[in-house]
C-alpha positions in Angstrom: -97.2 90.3 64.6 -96.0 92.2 67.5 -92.6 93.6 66.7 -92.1 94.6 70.3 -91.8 91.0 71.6 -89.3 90.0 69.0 -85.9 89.6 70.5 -83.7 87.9 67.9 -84.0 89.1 64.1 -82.3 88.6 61.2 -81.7 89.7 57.8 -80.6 88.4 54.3 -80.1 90.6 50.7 -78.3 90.9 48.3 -74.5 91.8 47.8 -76.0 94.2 44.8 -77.3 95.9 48.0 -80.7 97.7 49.0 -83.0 100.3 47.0 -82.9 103.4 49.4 -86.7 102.3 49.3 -85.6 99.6 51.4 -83.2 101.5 53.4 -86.2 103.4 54.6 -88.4 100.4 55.1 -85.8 98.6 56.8 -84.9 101.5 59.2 -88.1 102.0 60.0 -88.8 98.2 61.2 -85.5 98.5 63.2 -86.6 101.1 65.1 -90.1 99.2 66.0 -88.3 96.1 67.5 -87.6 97.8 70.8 -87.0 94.4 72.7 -84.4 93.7 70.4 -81.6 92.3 72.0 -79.6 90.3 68.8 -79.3 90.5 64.7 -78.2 88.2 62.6 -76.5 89.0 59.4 -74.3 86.7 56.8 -71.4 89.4 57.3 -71.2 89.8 52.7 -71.2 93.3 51.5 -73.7 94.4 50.4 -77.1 94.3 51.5 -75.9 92.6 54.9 -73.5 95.7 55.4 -76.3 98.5 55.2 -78.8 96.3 57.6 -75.5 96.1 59.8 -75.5 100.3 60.0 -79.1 100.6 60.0 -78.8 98.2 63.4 -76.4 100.1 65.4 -78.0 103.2 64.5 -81.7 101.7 65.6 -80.2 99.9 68.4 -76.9 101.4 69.6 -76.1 98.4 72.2 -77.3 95.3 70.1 -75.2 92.4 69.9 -74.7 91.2 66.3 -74.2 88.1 65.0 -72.6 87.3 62.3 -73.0 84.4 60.2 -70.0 84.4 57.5 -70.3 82.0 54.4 -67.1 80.5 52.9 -66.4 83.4 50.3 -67.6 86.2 52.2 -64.8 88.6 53.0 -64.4 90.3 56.5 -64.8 93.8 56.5 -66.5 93.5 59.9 -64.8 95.1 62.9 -64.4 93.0 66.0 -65.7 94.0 69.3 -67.9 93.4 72.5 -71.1 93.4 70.5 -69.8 91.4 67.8 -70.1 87.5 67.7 -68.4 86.3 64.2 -69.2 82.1 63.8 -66.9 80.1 61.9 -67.6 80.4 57.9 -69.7 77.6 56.5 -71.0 76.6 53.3 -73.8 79.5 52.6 -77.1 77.3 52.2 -75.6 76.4 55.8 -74.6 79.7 57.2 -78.2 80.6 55.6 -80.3 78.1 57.7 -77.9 79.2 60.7 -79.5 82.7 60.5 -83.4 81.5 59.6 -82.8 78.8 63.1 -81.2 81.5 65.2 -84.2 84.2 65.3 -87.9 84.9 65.9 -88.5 87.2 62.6 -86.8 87.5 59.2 -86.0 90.2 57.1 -85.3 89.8 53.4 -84.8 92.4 51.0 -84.6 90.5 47.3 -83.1 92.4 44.5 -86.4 92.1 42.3 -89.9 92.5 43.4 -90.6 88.7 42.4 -89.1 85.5 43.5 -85.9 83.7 41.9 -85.0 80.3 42.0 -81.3 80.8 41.4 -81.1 83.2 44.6 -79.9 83.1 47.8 -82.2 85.5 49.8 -85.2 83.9 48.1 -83.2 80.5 49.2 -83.5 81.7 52.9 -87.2 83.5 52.6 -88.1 79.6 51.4 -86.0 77.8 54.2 -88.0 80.4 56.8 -91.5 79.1 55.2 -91.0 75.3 55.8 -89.6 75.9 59.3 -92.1 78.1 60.4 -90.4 81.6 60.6 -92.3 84.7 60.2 -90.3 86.9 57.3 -90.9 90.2 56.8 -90.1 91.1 52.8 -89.3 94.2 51.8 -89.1 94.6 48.2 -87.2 96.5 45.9 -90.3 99.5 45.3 -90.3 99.8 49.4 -93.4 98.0 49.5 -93.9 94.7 52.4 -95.2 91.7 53.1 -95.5 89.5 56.2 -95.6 86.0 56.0 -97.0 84.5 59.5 -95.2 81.3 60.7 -98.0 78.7 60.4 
């Protein structure tokens, strides 16, 4: 996978947040999509708030794109690069993020997968619609799943 072609990414975690093992990882991935031109995010504290950061700070002029679930509270500031979609149902708002991009980016909260989970949720919705994820677990360590 070329991460220099990807244009859109997104991201789901947890609202337990990232391991600074992650943090790392994640920074360091944002950095290599240098055609980067949108990230997607469910807008919940948490995990989505750090890859939020870690995305301005890797790419200054991005425009974000937030994805809000029903519950999800805003703590997101508005602004030019800042497109906030209506709230929906988060299975929904979920398969709204996975459709909207080239390349996932999930970072579960353990280093094996959950059924009752909604970043494992997305990873799963990715796999049976073909979108390459990128998972970055808890210890730092990766995996990339090709689309087939």
């Amino acid at each position: 996978m070329n991460l220099n072609d990807i244009e859109r990414f997104g991201f789901t975690g947890t609202r337990e947040g990232t391991t600074l093992a992650q943090i790392t990882r994640l920074e360091d991935f944002f950095r290599k999509l240098r055609s980067a031109k949108e990230f997607h995010h469910g807008g919940a504290p948490g995990a989505d708030t750090e890859a939020h950061e870690i995305s301005f700070y890797a790419h200054p002029l991005i425009k974000v794109h937030l994805h809000p679930g029903n519950g999800t509270p805003e703590w997101w500031s508005e602004g030019p690069a800042i497109v906030v979609y209506p709230r929906k149902p988060y299975f929904e708002r979920d398969e709204d993020i996975v459709n909207a991009v080239q390349l996932l980016f999930a970072c579960p909260r353990l280093p094996h997968e959950e059924v009752r989970s909604g970043t494992w949720t997305t990873v799963r919705y990715a796999r049976r619609n073909n979108v390459p994820r990128c998972i970055i677990y808890p210890d730092g360590s990766h995996k990339y799943e090709q689309a087939r």
